[in-house]
C-alpha positions as CSV (number, residue, x, y, z in Angstrom):
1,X,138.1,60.4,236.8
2,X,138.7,61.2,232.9
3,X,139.2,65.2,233.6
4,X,139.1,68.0,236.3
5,X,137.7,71.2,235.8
6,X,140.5,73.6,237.4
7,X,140.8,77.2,238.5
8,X,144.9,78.0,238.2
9,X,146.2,81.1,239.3
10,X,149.8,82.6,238.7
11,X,150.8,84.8,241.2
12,X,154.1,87.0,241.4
13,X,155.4,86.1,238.4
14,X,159.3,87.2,238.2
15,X,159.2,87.5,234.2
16,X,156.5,87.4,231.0
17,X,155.2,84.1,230.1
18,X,152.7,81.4,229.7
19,X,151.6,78.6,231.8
20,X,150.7,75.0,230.2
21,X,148.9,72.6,231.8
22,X,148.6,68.8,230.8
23,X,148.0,65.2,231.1
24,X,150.5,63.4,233.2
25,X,152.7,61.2,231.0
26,X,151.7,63.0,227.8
27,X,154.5,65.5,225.9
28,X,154.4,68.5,226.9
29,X,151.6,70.4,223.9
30,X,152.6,73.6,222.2
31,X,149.8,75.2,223.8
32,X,149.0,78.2,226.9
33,X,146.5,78.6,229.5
34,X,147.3,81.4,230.9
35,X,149.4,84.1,230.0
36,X,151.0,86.4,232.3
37,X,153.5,89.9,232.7
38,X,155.8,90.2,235.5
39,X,154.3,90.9,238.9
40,X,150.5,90.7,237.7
41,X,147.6,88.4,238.8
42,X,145.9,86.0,236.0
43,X,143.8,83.6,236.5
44,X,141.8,80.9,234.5
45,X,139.2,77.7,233.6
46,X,141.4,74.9,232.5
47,X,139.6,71.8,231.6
48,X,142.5,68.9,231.5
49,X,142.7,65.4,230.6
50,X,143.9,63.5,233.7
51,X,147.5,61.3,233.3
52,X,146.6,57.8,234.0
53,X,148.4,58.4,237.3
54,X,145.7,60.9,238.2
55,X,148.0,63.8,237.9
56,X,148.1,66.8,235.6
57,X,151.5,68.9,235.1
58,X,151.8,72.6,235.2
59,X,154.9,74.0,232.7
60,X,155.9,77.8,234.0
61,X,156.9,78.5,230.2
62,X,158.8,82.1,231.7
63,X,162.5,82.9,232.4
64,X,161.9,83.7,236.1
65,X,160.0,81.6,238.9
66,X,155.6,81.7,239.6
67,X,153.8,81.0,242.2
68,X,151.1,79.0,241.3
69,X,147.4,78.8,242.9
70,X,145.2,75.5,242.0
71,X,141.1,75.3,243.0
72,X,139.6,72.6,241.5
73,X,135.6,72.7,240.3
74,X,135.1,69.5,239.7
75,X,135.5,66.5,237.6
76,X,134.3,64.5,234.4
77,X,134.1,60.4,235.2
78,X,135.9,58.1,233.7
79,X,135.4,54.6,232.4
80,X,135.5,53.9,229.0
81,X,135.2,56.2,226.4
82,X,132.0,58.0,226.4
83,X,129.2,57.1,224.3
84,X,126.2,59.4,225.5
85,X,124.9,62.9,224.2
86,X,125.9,65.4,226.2
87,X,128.9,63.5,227.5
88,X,132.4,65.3,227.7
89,X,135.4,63.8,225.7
90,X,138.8,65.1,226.8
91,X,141.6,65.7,224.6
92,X,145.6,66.9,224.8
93,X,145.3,70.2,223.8
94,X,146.0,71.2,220.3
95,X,146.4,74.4,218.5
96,X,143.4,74.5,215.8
97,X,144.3,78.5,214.9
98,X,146.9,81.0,215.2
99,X,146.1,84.2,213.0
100,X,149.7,84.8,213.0
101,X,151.1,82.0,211.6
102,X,151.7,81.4,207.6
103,X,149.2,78.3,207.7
104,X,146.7,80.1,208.9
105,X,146.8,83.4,206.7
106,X,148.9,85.0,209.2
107,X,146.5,88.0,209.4
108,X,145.0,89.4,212.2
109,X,140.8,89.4,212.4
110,X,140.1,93.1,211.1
111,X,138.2,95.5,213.3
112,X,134.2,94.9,213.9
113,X,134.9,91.6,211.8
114,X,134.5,87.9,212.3
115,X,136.6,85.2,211.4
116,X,134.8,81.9,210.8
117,X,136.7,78.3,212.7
118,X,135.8,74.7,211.8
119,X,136.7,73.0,214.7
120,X,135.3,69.9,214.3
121,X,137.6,67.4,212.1
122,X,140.9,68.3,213.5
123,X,142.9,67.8,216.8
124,X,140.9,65.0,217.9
125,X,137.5,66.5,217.4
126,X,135.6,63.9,215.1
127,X,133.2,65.4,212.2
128,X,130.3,67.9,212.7
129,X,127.6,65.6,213.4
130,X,129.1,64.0,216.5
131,X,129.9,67.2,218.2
132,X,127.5,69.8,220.1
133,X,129.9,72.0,221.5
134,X,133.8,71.8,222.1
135,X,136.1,73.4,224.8
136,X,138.7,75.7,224.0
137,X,141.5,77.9,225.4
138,X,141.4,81.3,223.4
139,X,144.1,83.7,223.5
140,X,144.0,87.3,222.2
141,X,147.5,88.6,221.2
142,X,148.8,92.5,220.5
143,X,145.5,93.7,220.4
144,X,146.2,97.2,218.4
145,X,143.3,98.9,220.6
146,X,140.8,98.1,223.5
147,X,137.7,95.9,222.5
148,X,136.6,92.6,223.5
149,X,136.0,88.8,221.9
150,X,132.4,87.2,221.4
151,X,132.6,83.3,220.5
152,X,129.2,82.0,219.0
153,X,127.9,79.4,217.0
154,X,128.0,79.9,213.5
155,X,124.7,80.0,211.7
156,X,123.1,82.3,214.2
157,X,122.5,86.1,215.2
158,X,125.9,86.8,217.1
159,X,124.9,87.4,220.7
160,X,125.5,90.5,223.0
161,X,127.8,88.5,225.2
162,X,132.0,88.5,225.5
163,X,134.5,85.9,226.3
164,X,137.4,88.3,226.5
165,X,138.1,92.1,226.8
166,X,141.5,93.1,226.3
167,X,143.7,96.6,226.3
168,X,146.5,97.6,223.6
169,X,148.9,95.3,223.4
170,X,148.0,92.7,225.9
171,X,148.4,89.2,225.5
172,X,144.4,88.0,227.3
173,X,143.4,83.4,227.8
174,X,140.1,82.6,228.4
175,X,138.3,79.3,228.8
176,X,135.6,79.0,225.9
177,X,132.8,76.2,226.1
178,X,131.6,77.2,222.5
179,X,128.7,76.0,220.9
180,X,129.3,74.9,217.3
181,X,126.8,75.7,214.3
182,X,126.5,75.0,210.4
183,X,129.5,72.8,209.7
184,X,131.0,72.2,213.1
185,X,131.9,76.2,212.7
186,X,132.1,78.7,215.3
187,X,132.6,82.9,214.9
188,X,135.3,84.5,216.4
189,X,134.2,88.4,216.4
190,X,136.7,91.4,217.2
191,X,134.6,93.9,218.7
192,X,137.5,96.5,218.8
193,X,138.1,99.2,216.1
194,X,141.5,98.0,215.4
195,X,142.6,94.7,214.5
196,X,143.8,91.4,217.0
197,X,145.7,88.3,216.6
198,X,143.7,84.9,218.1
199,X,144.9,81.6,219.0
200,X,142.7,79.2,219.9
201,X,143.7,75.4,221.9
202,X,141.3,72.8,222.1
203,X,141.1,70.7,225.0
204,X,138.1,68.5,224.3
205,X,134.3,68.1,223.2
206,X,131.1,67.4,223.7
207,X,129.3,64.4,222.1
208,X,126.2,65.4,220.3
209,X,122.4,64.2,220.4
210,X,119.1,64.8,222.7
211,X,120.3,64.5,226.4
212,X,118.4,62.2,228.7
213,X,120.6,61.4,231.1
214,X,122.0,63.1,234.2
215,X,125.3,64.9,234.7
216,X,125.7,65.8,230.9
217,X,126.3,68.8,229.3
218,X,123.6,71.0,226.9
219,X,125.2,74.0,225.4
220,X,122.8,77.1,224.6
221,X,124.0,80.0,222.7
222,X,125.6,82.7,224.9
223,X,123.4,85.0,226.5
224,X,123.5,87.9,229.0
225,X,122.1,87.1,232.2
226,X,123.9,89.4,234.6
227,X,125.4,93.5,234.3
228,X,125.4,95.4,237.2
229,X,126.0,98.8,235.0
230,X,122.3,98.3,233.6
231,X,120.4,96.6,236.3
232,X,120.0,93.4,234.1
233,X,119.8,90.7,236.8
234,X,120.8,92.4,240.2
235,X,121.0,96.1,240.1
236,X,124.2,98.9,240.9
237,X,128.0,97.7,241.5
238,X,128.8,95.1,244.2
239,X,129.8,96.8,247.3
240,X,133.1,96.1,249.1
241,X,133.2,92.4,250.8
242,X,129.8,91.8,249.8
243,X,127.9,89.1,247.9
244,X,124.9,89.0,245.0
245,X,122.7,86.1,244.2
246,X,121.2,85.0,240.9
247,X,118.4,82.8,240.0
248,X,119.3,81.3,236.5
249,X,116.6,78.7,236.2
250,X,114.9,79.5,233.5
251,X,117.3,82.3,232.2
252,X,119.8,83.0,229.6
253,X,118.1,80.0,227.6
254,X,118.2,77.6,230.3
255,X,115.3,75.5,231.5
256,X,113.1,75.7,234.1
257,X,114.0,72.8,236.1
258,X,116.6,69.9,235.9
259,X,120.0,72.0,236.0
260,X,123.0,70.6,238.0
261,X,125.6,73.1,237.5
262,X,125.8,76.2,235.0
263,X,128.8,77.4,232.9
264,X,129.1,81.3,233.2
265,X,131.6,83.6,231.3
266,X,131.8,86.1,234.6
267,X,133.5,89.3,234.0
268,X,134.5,92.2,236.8
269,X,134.8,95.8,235.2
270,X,135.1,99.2,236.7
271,X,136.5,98.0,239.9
272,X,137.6,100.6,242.5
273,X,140.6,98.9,244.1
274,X,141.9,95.5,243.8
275,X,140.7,92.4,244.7
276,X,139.1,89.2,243.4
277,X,135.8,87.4,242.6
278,X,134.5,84.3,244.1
279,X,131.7,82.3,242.4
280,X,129.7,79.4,244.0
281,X,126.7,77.6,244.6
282,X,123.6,80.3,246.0
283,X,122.9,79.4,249.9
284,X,126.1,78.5,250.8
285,X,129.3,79.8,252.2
286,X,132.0,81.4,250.2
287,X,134.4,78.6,249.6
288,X,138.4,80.1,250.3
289,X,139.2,79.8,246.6
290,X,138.9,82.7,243.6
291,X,137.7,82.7,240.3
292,X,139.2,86.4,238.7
293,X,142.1,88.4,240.4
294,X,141.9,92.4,239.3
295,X,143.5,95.8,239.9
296,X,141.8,98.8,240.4
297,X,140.0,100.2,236.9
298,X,140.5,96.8,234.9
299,X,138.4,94.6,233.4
300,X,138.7,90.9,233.5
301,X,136.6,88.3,232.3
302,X,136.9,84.5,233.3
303,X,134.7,81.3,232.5
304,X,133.4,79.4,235.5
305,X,131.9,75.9,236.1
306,X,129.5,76.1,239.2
307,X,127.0,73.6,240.9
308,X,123.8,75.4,241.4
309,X,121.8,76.3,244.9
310,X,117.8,76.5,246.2
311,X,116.1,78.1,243.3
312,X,118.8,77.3,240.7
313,X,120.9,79.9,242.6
314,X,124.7,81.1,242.1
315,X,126.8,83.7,244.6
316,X,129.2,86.0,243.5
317,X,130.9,87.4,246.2
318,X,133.5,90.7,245.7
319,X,136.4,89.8,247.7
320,X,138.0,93.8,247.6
321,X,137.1,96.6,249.6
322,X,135.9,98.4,247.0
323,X,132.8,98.3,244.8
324,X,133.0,96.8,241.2
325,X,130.4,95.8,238.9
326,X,129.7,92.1,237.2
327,X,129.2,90.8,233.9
328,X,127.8,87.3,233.7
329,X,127.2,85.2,230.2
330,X,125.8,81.8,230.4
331,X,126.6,79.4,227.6
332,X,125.2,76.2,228.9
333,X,124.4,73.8,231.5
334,X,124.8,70.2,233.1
335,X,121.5,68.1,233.6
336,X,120.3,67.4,237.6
């Protein structure tokens, strides 16, 4: 095992803070993975390099104690670094932006405006030509009013997709698996009518070239596959304790046939009491694990790496009492 694929969770948090989590046997990064208030619920994806122990290390970066949940997806193999396209190299995280620091202009991205990243080059990430898409941890921070984040390729017609959605002042992580364009460049787009600091982490990459081989990954550019709000894939809000399937083969840019496991930006909006969203393969059982956490009214996005059932199928089950719609982006996909 080079890297697992992990689902963390803070839970009754005493105090504001962050969460980091690392390689075993590494320093500690100046990065977060999840952000939290006191009392709330957050989840999210981490993608981590394992220690050469096998173990990772979660840092509660708050005053006051966390509880902390862990559900692991899966795993990325190790032995040797990888050589294949489509092949996932991970890193230690490293910050690549932070709109509020001097280095980086220290201004916030404007309202309705994009602010163009070169990730490739820097933090471990080799030049453009080697890369086809990189993983990242993006933060949105003191967001002046509510909006949301699209992350796209640069180079192409910015999709009608989001990776985050955030409220005034919130501090809002998300997992990104982001597709990079014309000169290893990706857009970050502030689709609120105020403006919004960003930081973004990267935690690893994704070799480029034609994949042939099984078990690799092939990013497409984001695309809608799933809103309950507009019938788009399954239609009306998911009803209290129960569970909607989806068919992605073929969809949202992928193909037809030869799709292990998809990777889904899943988000749970207009919710009518609290509860939490569990995603997994179509045609099986609900496994006892979550992927978002909300209260009543919010909206919460989350990435998610799933294996896929019959039919190319995935479940999402609504684990509240209440209905709530779904939002589900796909941005790419791991060969059968």
């Amino acid at each position: 095992v080079s890297a697992v694929v992990l689902n963390v969770t803070a839970v009754a948090p005493q105090g504001a803070g962050f969460v980091t989590v690392y390689p075993s046997g590494a320093e500690r990064p100046w990065v977060s993975n999840l952000n939290f208030d006191a009392g709330r619920v957050v989840p999210n994806l981490v993608t981590v390099k394992v220690g050469g122990d096998g173990s990772v290390r979660l840092f509660n970066g708050s005053p006051g104690h966390t509880h902390l949940v862990v559900d692991v997806v899966g795993y990325f193999v190790g032995g040797g670094e990888p050589s294949l396209p489509g092949a996932f190299v991970p890193l230690v995280p490293d910050r690549v932006l932070d709109t509020r620091e001097p280095r980086h202009g220290a201004t916030p991205v404007a309202a309705r405006t994009s602010r163009r990243l070169t990730v490739t080059g820097q933090a471990g990430v080799p030049a453009a030509d080697q890369v086809s898409a990189v993983v990242l941890n993006v933060t949105v921070v003191d967001p002046a009013t509510p909006g949301f984040l699209t992350v796209s390729p640069t180079g192409v017609e910015r999709p009608l997709v989001s990776n985050l959605n955030y409220t005034p002042g919130a501090v809002v992580a998300n997992q990104v698996v982001a597709k990079v364009g014309d000169g290893g460049s990706i857009e970050l787009f502030n689709g609120s009518t105020g403006t919004v600091h960003v930081v973004v982490d990267v935690a690893g990459y994704v070799k480029a070239g034609e994949v042939t081989t099984s078990g690799m990954y092939v990013p497409v550019t984001p695309q809608r596959v799933m809103d309950t709000r507009t019938s788009l894939g399954a239609a009306g809000p998911v009803a209290g304790k129960d569970q909607r399937s989806l068919s992605l083969l073929g969809a949202g840019g992928l193909p037809a046939t030869g799709v292990s496991a998809v990777v889904v930006n899943v988000t749970v909006t207009e919710p009518a009491l609290p509860g939490y969203v569990t995603v997994y393969p179509g045609g099986g059982e609900a496994p006892l694990a979550s992927n978002l956490n909300f209260e009543a009214g919010q909206t919460v996005p989350n990435l998610t790496m799933v294996g896929t059932g019959p039919g190319g199928t995935v479940a999402f089950t609504n684990g509240s009492v209440g209905p709530t719609h779904l939002i589900a982006d796909v941005s790419g996909y791991y060969t059968a």
